[in-house]
Each structure stands twice: as structure tokens, then as C-alpha cells.
PALOLO-727713 format. One line per field, with one value per residue: residue in one letter; chain; x, y, z of N, C-alpha, C, CB in turn. Coordinates in pm, 1 decimal. Glycine has a CB too. Example, Ala and Ser with C-alpha at 12.3 -4.5 7.8 and 13.67 -1.06 7.14 Angstrom:
residues 2
residuo = c(a; s)
cadena = c(A; A)
n_east = c(1319.0; 1285.0)
n_north = c(-569.0; -225.0)
n_up = c(780.0; 708.0)
ca_east = c(1230.0; 1367.0)
ca_north = c(-450.0; -106.0)
ca_up = c(780.0; 714.0)
c_east = c(1320.0; 1290.0)
c_north = c(-330.0; 3.0)
c_up = c(780.0; 787.0)
cb_east = c(1130.8; 1408.4)
cb_north = c(-447.3; -59.8)
cb_up = c(904.6; 572.5)
END
This chain:
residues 167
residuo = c(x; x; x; x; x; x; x; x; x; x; x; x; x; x; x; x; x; x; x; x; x; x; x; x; x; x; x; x; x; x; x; x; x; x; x; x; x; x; x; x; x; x; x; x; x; x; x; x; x; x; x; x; x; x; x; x; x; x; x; x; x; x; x; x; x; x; x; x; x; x; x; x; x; x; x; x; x; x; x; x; x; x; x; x; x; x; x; x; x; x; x; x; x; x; x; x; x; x; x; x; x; x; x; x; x; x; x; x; x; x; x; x; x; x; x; x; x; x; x; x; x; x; x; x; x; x; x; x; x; x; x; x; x; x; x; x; x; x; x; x; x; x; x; x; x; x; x; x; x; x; x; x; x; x; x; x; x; x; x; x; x; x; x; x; x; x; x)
cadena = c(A; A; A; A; A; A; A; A; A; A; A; A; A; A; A; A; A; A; A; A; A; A; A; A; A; A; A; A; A; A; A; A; A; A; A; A; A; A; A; A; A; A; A; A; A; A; A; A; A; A; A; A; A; A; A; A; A; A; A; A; A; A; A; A; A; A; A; A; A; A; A; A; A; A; A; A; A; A; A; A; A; A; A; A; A; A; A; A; A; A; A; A; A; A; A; A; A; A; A; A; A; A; A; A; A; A; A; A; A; A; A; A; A; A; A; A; A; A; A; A; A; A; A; A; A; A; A; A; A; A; A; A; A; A; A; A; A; A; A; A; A; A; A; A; A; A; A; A; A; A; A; A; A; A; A; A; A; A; A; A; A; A; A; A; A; A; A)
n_east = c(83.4; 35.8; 181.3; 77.7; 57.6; 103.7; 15.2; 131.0; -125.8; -232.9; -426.3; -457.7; -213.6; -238.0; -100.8; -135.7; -380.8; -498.3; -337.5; -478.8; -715.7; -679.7; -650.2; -886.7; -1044.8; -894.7; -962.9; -1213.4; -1272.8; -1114.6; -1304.3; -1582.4; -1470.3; -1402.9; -1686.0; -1807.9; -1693.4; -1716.6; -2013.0; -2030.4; -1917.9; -2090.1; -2276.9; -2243.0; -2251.7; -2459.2; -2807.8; -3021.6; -3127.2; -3077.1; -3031.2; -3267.3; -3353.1; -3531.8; -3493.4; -3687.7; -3745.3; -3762.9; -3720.3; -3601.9; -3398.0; -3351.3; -3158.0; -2874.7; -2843.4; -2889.5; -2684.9; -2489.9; -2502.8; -2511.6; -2241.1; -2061.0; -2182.1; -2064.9; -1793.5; -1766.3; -1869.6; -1638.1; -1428.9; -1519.3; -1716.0; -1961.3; -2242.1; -2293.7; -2553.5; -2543.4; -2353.5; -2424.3; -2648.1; -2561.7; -2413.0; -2589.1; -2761.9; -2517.2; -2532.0; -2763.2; -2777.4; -2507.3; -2656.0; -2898.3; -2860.6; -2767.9; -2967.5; -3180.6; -3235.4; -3527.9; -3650.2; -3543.1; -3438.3; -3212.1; -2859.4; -2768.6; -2885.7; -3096.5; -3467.6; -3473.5; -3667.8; -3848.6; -3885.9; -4162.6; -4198.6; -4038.3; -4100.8; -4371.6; -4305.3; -4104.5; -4317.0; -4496.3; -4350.8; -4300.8; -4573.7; -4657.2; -4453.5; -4494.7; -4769.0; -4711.2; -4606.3; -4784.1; -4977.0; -5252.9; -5516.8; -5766.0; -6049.0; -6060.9; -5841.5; -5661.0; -5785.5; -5669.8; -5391.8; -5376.2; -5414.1; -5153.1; -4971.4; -5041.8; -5016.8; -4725.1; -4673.7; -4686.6; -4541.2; -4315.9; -4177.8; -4015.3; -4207.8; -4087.4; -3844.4; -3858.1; -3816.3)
n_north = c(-118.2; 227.5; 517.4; 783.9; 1094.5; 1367.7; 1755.7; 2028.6; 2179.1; 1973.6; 1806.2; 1583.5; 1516.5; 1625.9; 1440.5; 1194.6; 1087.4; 936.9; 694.2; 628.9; 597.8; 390.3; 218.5; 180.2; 69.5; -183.3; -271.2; -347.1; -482.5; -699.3; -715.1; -797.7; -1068.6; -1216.0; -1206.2; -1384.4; -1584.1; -1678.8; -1681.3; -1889.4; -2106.6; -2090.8; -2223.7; -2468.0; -2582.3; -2494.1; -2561.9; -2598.0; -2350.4; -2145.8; -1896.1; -1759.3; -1706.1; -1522.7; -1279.2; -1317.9; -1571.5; -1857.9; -2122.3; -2449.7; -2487.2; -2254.9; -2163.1; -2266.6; -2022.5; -1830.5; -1830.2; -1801.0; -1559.1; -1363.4; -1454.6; -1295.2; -1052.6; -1002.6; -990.4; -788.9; -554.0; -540.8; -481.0; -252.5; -215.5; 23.0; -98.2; -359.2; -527.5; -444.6; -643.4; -887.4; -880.5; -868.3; -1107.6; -1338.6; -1282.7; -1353.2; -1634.1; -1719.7; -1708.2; -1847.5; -2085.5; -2109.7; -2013.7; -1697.4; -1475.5; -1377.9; -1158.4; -981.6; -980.5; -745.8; -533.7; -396.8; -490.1; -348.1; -150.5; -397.2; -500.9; -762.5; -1066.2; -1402.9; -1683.6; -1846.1; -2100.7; -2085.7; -1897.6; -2035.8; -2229.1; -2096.3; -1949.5; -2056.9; -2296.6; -2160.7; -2063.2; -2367.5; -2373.8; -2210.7; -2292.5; -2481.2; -2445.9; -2362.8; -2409.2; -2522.4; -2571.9; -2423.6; -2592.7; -2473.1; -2388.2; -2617.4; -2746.0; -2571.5; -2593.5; -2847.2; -2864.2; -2706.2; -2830.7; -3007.4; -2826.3; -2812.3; -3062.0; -3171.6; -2915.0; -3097.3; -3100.0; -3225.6; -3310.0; -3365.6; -3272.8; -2986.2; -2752.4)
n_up = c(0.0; -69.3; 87.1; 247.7; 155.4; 392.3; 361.0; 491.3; 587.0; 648.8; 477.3; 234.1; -3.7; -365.1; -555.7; -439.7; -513.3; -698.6; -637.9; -401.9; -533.0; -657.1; -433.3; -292.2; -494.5; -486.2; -192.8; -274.6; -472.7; -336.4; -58.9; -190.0; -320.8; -101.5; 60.8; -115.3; -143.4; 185.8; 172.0; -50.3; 96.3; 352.2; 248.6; 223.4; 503.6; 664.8; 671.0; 434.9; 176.6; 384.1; 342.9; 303.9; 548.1; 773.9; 1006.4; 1221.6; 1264.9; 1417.1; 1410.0; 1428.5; 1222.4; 1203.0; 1397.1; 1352.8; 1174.4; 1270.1; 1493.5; 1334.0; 1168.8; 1387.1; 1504.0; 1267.3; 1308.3; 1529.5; 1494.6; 1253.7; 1391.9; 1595.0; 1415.2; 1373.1; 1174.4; 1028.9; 918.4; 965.1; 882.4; 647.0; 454.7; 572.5; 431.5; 146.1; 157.0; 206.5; -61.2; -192.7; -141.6; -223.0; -561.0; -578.1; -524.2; -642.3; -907.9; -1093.4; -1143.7; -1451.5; -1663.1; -1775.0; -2127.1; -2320.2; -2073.0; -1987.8; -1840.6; -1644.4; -1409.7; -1429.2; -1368.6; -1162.3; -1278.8; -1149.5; -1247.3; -1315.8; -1232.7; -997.9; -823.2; -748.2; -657.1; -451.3; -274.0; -216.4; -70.6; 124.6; 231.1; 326.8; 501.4; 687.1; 757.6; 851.6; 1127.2; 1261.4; 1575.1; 1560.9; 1339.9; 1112.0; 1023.7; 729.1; 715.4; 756.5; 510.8; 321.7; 318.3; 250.6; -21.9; -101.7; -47.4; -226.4; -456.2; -490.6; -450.4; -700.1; -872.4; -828.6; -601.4; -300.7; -22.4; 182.6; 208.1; 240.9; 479.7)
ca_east = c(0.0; 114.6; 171.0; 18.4; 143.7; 38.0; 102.7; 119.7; -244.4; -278.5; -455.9; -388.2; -149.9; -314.0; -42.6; -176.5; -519.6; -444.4; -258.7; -562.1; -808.1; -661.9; -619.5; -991.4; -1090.3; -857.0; -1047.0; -1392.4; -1215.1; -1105.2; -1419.2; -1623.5; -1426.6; -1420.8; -1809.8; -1861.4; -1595.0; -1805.2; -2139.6; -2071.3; -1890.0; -2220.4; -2405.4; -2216.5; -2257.8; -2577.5; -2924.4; -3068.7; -3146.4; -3017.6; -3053.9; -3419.0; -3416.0; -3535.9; -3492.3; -3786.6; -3766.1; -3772.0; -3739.4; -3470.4; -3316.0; -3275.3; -3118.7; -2734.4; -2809.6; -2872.2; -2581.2; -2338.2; -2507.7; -2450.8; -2091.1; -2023.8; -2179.0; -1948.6; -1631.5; -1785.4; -1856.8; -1493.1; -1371.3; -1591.7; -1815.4; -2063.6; -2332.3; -2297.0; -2668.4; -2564.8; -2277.3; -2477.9; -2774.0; -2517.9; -2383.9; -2733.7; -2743.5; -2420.8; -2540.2; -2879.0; -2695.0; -2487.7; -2709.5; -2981.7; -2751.8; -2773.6; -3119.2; -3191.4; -3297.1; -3610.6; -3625.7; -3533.9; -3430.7; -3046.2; -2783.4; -2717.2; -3015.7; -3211.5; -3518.2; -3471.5; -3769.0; -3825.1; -3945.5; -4292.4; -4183.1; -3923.3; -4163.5; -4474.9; -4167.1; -4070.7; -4424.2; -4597.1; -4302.6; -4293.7; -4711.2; -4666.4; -4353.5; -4599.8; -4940.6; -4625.4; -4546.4; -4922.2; -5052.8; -5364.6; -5545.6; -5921.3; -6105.3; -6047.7; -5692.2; -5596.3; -5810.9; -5589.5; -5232.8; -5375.8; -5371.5; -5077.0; -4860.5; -5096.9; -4947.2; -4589.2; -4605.9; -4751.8; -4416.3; -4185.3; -4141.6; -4083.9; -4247.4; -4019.8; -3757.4; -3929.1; -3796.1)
ca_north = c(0.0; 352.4; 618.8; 879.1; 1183.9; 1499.4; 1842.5; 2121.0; 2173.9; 1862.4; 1761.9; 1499.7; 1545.3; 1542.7; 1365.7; 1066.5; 1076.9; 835.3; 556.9; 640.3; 525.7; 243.8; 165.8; 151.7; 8.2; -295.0; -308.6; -370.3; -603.6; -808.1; -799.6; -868.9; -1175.3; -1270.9; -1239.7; -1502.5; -1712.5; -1683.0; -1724.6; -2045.1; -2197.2; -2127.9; -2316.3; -2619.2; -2590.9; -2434.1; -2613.4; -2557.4; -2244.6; -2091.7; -1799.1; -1724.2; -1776.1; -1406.3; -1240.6; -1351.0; -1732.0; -1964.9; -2250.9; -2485.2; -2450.4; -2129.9; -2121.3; -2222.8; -1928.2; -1683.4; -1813.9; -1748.2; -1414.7; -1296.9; -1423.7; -1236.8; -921.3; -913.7; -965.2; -658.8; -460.1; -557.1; -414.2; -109.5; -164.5; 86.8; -147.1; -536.7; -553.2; -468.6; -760.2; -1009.1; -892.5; -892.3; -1320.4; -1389.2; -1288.0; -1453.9; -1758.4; -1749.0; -1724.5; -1941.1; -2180.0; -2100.6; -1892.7; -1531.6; -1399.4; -1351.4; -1048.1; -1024.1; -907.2; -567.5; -495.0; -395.7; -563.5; -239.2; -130.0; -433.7; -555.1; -941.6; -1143.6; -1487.9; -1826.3; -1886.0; -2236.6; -2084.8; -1840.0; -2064.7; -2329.6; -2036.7; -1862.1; -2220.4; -2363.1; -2010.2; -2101.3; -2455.4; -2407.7; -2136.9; -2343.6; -2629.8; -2401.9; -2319.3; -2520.5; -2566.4; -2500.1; -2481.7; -2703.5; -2430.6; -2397.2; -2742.7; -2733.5; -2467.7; -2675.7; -2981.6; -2830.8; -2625.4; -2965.2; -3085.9; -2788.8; -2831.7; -3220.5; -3056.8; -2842.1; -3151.3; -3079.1; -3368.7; -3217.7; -3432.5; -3169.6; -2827.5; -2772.5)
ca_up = c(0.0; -45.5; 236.3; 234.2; 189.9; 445.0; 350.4; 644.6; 644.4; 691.3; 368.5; 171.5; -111.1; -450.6; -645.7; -406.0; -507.0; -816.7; -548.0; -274.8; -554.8; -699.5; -309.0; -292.7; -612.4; -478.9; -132.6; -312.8; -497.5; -216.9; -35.6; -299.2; -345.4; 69.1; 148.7; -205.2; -51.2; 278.8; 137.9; -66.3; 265.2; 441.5; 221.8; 267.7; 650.7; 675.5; 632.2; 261.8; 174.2; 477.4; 312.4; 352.8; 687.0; 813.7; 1185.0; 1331.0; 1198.1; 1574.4; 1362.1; 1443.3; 1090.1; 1159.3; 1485.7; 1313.8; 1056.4; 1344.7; 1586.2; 1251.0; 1182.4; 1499.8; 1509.1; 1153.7; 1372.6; 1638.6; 1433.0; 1197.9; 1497.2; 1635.2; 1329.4; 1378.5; 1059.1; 1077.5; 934.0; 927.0; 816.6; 482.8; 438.6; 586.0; 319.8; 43.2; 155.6; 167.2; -183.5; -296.5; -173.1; -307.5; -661.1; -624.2; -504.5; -744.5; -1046.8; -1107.3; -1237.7; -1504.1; -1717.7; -1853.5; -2294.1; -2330.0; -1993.4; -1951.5; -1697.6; -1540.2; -1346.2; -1430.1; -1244.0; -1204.1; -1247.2; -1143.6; -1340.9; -1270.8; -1165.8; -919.4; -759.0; -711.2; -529.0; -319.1; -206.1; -146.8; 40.4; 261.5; 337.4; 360.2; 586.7; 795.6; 781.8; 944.0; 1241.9; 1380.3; 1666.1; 1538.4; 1238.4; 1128.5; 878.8; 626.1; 707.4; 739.9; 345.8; 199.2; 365.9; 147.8; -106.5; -100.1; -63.1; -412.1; -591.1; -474.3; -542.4; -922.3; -900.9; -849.1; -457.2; -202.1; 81.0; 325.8; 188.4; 314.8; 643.0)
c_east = c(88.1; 69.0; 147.1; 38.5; 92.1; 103.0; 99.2; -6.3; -323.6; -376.6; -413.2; -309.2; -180.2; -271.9; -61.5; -308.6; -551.3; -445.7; -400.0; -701.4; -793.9; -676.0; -790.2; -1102.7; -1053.1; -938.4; -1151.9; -1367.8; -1229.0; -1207.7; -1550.9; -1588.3; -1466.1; -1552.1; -1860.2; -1853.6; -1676.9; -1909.1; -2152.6; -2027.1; -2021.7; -2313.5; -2355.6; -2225.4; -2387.0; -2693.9; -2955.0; -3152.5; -3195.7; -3043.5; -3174.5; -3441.9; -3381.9; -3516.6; -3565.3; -3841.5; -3672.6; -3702.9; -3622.9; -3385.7; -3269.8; -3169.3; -2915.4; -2723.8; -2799.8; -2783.0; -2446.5; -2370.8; -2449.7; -2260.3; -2020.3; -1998.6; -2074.8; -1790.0; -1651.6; -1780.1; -1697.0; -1434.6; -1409.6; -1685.6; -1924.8; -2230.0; -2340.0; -2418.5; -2646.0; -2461.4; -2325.3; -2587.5; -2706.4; -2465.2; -2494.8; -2753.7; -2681.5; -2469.3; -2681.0; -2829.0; -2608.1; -2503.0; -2868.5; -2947.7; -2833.6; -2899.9; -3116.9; -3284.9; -3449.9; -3630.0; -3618.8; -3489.9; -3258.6; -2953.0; -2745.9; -2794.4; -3100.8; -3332.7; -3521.6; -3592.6; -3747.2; -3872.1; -4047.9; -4279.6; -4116.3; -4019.4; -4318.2; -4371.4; -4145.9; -4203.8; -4495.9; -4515.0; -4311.0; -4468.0; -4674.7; -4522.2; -4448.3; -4704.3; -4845.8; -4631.8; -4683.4; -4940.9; -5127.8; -5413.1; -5717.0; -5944.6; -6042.5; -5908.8; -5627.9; -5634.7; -5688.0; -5443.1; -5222.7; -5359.7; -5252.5; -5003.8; -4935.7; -5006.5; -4783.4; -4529.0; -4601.5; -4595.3; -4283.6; -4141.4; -4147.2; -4105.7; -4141.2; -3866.6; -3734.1; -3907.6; -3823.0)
c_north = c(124.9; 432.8; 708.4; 984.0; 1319.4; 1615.9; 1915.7; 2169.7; 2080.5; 1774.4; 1649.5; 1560.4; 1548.0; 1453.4; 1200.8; 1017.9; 948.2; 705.1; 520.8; 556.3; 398.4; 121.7; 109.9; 95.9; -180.9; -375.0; -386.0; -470.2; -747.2; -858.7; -877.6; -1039.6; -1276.7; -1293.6; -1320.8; -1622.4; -1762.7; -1742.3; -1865.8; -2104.0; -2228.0; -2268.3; -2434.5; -2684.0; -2550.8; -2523.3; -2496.3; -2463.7; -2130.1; -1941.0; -1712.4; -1733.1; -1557.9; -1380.6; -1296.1; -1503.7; -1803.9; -2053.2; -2300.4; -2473.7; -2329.1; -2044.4; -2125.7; -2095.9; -1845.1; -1678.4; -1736.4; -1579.1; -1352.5; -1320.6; -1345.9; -1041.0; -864.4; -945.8; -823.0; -545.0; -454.0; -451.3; -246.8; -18.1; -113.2; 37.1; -271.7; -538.5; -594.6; -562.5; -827.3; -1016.2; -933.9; -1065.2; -1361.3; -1373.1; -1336.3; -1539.4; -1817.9; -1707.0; -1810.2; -2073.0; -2248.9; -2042.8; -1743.8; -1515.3; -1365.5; -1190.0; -1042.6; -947.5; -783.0; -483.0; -471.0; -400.4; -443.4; -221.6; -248.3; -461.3; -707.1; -970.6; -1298.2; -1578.3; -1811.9; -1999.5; -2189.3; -1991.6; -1920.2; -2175.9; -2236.5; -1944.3; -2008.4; -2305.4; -2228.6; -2075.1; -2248.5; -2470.3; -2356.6; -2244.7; -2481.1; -2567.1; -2391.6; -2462.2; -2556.1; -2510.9; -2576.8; -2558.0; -2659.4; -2438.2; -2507.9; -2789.6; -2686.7; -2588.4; -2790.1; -2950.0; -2725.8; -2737.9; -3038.1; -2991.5; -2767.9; -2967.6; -3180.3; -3030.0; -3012.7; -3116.7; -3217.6; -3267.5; -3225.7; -3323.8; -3009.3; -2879.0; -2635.3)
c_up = c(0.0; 37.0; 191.8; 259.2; 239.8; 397.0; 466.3; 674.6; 670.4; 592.5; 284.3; 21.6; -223.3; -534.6; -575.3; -409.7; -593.3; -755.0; -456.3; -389.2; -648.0; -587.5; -273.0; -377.1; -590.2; -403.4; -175.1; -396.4; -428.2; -100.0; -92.8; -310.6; -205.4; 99.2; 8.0; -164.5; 76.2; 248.8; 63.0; 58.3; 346.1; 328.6; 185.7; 421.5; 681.1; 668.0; 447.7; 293.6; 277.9; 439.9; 278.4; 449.4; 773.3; 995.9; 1258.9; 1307.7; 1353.4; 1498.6; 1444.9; 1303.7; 1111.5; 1273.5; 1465.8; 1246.4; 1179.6; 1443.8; 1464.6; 1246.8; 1310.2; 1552.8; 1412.6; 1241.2; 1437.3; 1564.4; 1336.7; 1299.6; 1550.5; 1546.8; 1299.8; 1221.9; 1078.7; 1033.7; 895.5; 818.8; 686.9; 388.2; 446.9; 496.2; 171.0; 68.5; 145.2; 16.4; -268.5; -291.1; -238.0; -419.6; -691.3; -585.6; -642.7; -905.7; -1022.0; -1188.2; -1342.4; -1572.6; -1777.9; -2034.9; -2274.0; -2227.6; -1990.1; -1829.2; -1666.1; -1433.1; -1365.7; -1339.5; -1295.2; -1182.1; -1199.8; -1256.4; -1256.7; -1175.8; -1009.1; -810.3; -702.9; -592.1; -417.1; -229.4; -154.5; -38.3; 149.8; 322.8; 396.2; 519.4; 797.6; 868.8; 909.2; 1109.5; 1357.3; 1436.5; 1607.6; 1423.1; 1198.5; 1027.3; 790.8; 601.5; 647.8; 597.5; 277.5; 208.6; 257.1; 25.7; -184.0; -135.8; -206.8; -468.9; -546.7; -467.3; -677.5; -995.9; -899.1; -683.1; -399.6; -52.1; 224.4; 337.2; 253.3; 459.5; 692.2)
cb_east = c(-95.0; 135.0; 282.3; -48.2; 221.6; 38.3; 91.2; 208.7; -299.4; -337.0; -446.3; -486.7; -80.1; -376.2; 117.9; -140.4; -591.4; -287.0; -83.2; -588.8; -891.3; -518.4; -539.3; -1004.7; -998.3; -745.8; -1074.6; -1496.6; -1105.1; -1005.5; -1452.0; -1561.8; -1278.9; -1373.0; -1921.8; -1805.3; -1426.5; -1832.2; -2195.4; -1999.8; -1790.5; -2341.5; -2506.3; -2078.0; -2155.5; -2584.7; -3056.0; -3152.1; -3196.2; -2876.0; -2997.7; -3515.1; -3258.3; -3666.1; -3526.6; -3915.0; -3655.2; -3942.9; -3737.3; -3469.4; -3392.5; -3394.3; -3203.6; -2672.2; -2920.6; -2993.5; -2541.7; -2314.8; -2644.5; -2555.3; -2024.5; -2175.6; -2261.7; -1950.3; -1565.5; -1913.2; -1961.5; -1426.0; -1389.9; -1448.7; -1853.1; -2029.6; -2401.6; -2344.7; -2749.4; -2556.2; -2196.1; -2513.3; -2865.5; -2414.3; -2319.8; -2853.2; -2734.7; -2285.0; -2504.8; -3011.5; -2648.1; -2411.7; -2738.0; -3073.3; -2783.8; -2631.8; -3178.8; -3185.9; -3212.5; -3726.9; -3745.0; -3663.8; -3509.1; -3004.2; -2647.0; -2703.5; -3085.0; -3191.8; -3671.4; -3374.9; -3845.2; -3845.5; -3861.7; -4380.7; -4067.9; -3764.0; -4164.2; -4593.5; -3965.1; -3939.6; -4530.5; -4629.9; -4141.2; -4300.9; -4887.1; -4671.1; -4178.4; -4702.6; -5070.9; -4396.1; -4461.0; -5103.8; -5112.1; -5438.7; -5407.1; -6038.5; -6265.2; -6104.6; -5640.1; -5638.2; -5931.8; -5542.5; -5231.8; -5498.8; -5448.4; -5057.6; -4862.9; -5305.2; -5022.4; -4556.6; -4716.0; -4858.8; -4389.7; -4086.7; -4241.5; -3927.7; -4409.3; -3969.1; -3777.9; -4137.1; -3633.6)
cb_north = c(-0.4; 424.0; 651.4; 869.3; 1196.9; 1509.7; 1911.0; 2257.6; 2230.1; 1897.3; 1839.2; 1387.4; 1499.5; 1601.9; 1426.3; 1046.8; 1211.6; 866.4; 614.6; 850.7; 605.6; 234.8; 296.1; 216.8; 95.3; -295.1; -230.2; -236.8; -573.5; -765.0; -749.3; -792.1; -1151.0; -1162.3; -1087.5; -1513.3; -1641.4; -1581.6; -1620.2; -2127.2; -2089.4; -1939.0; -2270.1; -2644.0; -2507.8; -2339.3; -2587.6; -2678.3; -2258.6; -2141.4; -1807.9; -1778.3; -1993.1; -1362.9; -1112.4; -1238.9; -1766.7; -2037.1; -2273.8; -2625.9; -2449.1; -2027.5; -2204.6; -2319.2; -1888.7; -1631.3; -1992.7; -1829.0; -1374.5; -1352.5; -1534.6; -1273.9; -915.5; -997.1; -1125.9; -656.0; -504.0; -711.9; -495.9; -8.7; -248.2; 223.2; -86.7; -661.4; -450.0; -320.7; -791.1; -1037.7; -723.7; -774.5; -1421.9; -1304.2; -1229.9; -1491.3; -1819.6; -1688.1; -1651.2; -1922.5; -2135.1; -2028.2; -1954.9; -1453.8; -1280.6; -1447.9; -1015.2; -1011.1; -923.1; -503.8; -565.7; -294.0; -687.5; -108.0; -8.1; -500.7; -486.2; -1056.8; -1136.0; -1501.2; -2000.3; -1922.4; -2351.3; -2017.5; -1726.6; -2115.0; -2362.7; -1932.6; -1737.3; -2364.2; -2437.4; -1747.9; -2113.0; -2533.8; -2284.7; -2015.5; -2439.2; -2662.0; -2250.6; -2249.7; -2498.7; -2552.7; -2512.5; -2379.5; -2708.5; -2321.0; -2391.3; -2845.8; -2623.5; -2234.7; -2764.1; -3065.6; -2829.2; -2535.3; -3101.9; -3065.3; -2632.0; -2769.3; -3383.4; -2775.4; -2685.1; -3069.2; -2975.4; -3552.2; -3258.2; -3652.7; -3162.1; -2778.5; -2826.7)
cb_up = c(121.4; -146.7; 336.5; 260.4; 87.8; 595.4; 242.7; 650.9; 600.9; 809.0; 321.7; 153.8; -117.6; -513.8; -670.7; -297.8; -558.9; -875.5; -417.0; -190.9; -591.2; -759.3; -195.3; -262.9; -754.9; -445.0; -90.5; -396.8; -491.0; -144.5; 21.2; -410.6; -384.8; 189.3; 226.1; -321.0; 22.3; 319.8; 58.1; -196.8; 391.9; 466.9; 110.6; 227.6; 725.8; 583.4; 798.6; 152.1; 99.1; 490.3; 256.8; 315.7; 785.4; 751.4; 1230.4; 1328.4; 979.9; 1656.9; 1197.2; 1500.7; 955.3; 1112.0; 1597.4; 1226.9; 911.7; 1409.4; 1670.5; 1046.7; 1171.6; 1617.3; 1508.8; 1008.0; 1452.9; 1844.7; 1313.0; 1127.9; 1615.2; 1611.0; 1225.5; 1426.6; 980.2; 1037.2; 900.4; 1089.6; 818.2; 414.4; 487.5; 717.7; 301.8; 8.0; 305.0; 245.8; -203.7; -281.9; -56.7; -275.2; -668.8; -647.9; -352.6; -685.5; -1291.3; -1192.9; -1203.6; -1501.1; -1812.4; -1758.3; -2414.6; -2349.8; -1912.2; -1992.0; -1702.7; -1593.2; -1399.3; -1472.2; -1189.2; -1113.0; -1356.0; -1043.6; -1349.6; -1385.5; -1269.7; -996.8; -834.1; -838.9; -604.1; -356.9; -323.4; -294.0; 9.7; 156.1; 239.9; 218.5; 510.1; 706.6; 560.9; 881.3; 1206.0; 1297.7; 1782.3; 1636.6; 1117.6; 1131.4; 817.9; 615.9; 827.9; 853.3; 304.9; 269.6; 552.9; 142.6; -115.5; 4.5; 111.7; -497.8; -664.2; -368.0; -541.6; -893.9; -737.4; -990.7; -377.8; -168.6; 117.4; 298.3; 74.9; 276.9; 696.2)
END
């Protein structure tokens, strides 16, 4: 790394402005690279798709995701990152990518700004296992309920789901 050179008002020098942003071009680099590295690791240690597993998820599946989160925290905090949140939102993202691949675009839309859509297939898999995981957690449930649940697990056998999978 290069030193940085003060002048007497204490300013930085500008002939180091050049070094200072190659210096930070590298950073983003290197973490970039570190929380991918991270995020696939988790999802060889993790329960499957670990990475949906939100704040207020009891489950037991989700009790390794939230002992690691919270150890990620206090080594960020250690380090005096002023907001983990948004690391641990971006590994959640690597590893849903490269667990599922990178989204796709939809026609006409350009990889800069795009908005990703999903597959039909991929979104009725992930909104039916989210109820069916729910309709799993309640104590009790009424006629109608325990109706809709049956048929929630019909259209996610439909999809190609083994239910014994949804945890």
C-alpha cells in the first residue's frame, strides 16, 4: 500500500489521489471476493437455503443461521463496521446465486439497473413452500386452514417438490 502523503495543512497530497483510488478500487475487490468465498462456505454448513431464513424465523433450521449471523456481527462490529446488516444482506445474496444462479434479465431490460424477475416455476416453489412451511409451524389449524395446507402440498407435489424436503 502507499503512504500517504500529508502536507502542512494537513490535507492529503493530490499527487496521491491516483494511489488512494486504486487503493480503494482494490479493497472492493477483495471484499467482494471474501463475502462469495463466505457465502458459498455457508451453504455447505448451513441447512438448505439458509438464506431465507429471516430475523424472526424460531425454527430450528434457523437457529445455526442466526448463531453465525450474529458471530459475523461481532467480528464486523470488532472491526468497527458501521453497518454489518448490509454484508450479511449482500452473503445472503451470494449464496442465493450461487445456489440457485444469477437472475436472469427479462427481454429488453439492460444488466445495469435491471429488475430481475423470477421463473414462474421458481416463484410458485418459493411462495408455497414459505405457506406450507408457515401453515407447518401453527398449533392448530381450522377445517379451512388445514383445506388450503392440502392443497398447497398438491401444488408443490404438481411443481416436483418432495415435501419431506421443506424444512
Amino acid at each position: 500500500m502507499n503512504q500517504v502523503q500529508v502536507i502542512a495543512s494537513g490535507s492529503v497530497a493530490v499527487d496521491n489521489i491516483p494511489a488512494l483510488r486504486a487503493e480503494v478500487a482494490e479493497s472492493v475487490v477483495r471484499a467482494y471476493g471474501a463475502e462469495r468465498r463466505y457465502a458459498e462456505a455457508l451453504c455447505n454448513v448451513l441447512p438448505a437455503e439458509w438464506y431465507r431464513v429471516e430475523h424472526n424465523d424460531s425454527s430450528d433450521n434457523a437457529k445455526p443461521v442466526h448463531a453465525e449471523k450474529k458471530a459475523l456481527y461481532d467480528v464486523l462490529k470488532a472491526a468497527k463496521h458501521s453497518n454489518p446488516s448490509t454484508i450479511w444482506a449482500r452473503i445472503r445474496k451470494y449464496a442465493q446465486e450461487h445456489i440457485e444462479g444469477t437472475p436472469e434479465t427479462t427481454e429488453g431490460e439492460s444488466t445495469g439497473n435491471a429488475r430481475h424477475t423470477k421463473s414462474v416455476d421458481l416463484r410458485l416453489i418459493e411462495e408455497l413452500s414459505a405457506l406450507w412451511k408457515f401453515l407447518g409451524r401453527q398449533e392448530s389449524l381450522s377445517d379451512k386452514q388445514a383445506q388450503c395446507k392440502t392443497h398447497i402440498a398438491s401444488g408443490l407435489i404438481a411443481m416436483g417438490v418432495d415435501l419431506t424436503a421443506i424444512k
